[in-house]
Every structure is written in structure tokens, then in C-alpha cells.
DRENDO-1510 file (C-alpha; in Angstrom, 1 decimal, always signed):
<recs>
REC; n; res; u; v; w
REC; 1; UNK; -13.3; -76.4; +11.7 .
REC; 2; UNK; -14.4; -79.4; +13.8 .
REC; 3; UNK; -16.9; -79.4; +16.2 .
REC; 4; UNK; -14.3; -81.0; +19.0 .
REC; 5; UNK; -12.0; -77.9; +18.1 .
REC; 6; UNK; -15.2; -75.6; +18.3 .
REC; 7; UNK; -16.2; -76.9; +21.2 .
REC; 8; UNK; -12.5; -76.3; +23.1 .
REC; 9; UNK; -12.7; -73.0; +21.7 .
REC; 10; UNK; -16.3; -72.3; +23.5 .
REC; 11; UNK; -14.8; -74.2; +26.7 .
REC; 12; UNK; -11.6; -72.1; +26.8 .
REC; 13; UNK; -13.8; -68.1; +25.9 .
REC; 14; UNK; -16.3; -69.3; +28.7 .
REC; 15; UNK; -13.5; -70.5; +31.2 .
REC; 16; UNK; -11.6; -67.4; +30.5 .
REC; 17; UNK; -15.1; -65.3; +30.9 .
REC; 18; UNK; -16.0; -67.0; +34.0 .
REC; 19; UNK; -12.3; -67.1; +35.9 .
REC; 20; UNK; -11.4; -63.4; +34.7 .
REC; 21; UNK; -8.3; -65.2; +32.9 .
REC; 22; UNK; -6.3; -63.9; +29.9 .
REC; 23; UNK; -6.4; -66.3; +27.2 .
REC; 24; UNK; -2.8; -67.1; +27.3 .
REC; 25; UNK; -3.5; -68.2; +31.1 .
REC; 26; UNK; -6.1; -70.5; +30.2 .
REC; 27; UNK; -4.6; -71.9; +27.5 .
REC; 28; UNK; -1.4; -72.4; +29.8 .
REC; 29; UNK; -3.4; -73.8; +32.5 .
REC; 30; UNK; -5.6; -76.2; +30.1 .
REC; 31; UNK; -1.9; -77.6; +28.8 .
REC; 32; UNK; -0.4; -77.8; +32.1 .
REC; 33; UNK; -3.5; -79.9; +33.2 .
REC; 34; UNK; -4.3; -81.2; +30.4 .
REC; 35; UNK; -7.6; -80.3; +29.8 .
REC; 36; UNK; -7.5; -80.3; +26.4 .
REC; 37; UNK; -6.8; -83.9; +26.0 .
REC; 38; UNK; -9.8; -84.4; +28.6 .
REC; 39; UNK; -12.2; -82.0; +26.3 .
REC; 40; UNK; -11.2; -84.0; +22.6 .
REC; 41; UNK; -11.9; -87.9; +25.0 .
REC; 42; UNK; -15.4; -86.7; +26.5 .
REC; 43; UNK; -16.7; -84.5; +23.7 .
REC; 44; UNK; -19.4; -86.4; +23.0 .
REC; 45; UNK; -20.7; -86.9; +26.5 .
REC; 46; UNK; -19.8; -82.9; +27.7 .
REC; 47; UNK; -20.9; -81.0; +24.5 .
REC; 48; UNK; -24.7; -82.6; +25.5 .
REC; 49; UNK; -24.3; -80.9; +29.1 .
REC; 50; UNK; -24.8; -77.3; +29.8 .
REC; 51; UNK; -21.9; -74.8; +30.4 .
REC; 52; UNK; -22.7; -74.5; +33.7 .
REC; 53; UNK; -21.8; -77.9; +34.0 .
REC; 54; UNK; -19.1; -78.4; +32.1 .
REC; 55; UNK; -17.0; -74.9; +33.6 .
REC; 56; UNK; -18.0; -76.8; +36.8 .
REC; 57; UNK; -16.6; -80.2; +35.4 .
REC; 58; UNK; -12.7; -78.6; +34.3 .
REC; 59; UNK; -12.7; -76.9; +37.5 .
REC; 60; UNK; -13.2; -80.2; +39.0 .
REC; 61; UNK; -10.6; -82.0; +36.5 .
REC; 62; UNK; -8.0; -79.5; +37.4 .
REC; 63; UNK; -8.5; -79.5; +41.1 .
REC; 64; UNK; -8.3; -83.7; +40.8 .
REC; 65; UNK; -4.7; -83.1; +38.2 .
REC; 66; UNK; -3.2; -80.3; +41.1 .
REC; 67; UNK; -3.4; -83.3; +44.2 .
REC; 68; UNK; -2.3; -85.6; +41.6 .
REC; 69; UNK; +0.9; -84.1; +41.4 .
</recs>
């Protein structure tokens, strides 16, 4: 496995964990938003950051994605 696609994984169980989220809600949510797409382009900047920081950083993605549209 890759460390991008082990490093979605962690981002999507913590997400999940942290929003009380099925993962089939996160993962729908993460499409819909695109989050995965911003996970694989900043990997190497956010895997060096702390979870704190990077739940912090989706939940700031996708509330930037829902104005945007």
C-alpha cells in the first residue's frame, strides 16, 4: 500500500471518529467535496502536521467547497 493511500485511510477513520460518521458518509462526503483529490495534492505538506490539524484543515476545505457551490 502507499503511504498517500495510508494516509487517506488514517484521514477518513479519524474524520469518521471525530464527526460520529459512518464510513460510507465520509467517504460520500470526501467525494462529493473532493477531499480526496485535496489529501493525494498536499500529502506531503499535511502528513508532517498533526491530526488535530489536519481534521481541522478538511473541515475547513469542505466548508470553503459548500460556499463554492
Amino acid at each position: 500500500m502507499s503511504d498517500t493511500l495510508l494516509f487517506t485511510i488514517f484521514c477518513l477513520e479519524n474524520y469518521k471518529a471525530e464527526k460520529g460518521l459512518t464510513g460510507k458518509e465520509v467517504d460520500a462526503l470526501f467525494r462529493q467535496y473532493e477531499v480526496y483529490d485535496y489529501l493525494h495534492e498536499f500529502y506531503d505538506v499535511l502528513h508532517t502536521t498533526s491530526r488535530q490539524y489536519i481534521m481541522s484543515d478538511i473541515d475547513r476545505y469542505i466548508s470553503v467547497r459548500m460556499t463554492a457551490t
